[in-house]
N, C-alpha and C positions, 0 to 999 in steps of 0.2 A: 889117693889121686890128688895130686897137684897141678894147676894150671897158671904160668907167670905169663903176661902179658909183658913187652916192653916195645919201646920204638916213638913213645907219646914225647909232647913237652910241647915247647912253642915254635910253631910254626906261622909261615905267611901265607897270605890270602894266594891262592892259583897255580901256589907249587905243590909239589906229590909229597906223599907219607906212606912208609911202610910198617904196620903193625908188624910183633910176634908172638905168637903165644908158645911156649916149652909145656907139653905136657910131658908129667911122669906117674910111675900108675897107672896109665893107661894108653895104648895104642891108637893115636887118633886115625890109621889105616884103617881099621878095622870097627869105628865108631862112629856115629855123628858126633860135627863140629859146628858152632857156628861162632857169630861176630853179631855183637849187640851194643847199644850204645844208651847214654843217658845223658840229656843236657840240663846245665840248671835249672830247674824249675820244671821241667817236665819229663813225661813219662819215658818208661825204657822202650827202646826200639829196635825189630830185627835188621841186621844190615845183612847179612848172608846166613845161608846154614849149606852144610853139605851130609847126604846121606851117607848110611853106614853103609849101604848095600851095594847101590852103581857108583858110589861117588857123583852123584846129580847135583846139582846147585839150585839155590832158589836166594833169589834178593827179594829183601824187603822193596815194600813199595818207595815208589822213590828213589831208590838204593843203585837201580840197574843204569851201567854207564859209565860211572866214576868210582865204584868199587868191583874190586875184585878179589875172592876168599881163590887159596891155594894151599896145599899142602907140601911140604916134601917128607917123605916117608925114611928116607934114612939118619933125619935130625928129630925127627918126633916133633913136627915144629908145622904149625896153619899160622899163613900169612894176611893181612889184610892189606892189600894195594890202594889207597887213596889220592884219583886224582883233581885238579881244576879245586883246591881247598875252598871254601869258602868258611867266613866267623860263626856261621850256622852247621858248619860242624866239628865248631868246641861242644868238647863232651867229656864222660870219660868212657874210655872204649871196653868192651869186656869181653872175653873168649870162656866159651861155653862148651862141654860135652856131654854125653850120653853114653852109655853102654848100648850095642845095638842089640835091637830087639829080634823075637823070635817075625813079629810079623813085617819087620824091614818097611818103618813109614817111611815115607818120600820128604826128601828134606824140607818142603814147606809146611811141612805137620811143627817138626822142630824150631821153622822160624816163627810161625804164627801163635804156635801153642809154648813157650818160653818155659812153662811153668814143664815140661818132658825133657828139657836139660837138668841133667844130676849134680853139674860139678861146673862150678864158676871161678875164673880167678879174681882178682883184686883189683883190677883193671889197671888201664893207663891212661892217664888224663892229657888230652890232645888240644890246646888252645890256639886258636888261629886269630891272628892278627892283619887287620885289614888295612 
């Protein structure tokens, strides 16, 4: 399973950014997904996740408003929509999945509990300039 993030670099303060992540090895239709983030100096954060089972959404706190996780199913590909940027979210951004389980958690099991994502990629490091 491989997971490539791209879409990061330098951007300015209050314009939009779209993450991508390419999964291969595994079908993100049919898995949880989510979107995580890290900024220097501090800890990693859930920005979305979506279940394996309805495809439900759940954002990190904070998160709801200015982000939005999407799929499209025939590129294998979850997207992260970033809008209104602000310097407070240079990071670097990560995409995460999971094999779905027999008992189908709800995707804020997956964004709160981090450590139930299998497969991380390399991220893409997202600088905003004010």
């Amino acid at each position: 399973v491989q997971l490539v993030e791209s879409g990061g670099g330098l951007v300015q303060a209050g314009g939009p950014l779209r993450l991508s992540c390419q999964g291969s090895g595994i079908i993100f239709d049919d898995n949880a997904i989510g979107w995580f983030r890290q900024a220097p100096g501090k800890r990693r954060e859930a920005i979305s996740c979506m279940s394996s089972s309805d495809r439900s959404t759940y954002y990190g706190e904070f998160m709801k408003g200015r982000f939005t996780i999407s799929s499209d199913k025939s590129k294998n590909t979850v997207y992260l929509q970033v809008n209104s940027l602000t310097p407070e979210d240079t990071a670097v951004y990560y995409c995460a999945a999971a094999w779905r389980s027999v008992e189908d958690y709800p995707a804020s099991d997956y964004c709160k509990k981090s450590y139930m994502m299998e497969f991380w990629g390399r991220g893409t490091r997202v600088t905003v300039s004010s």
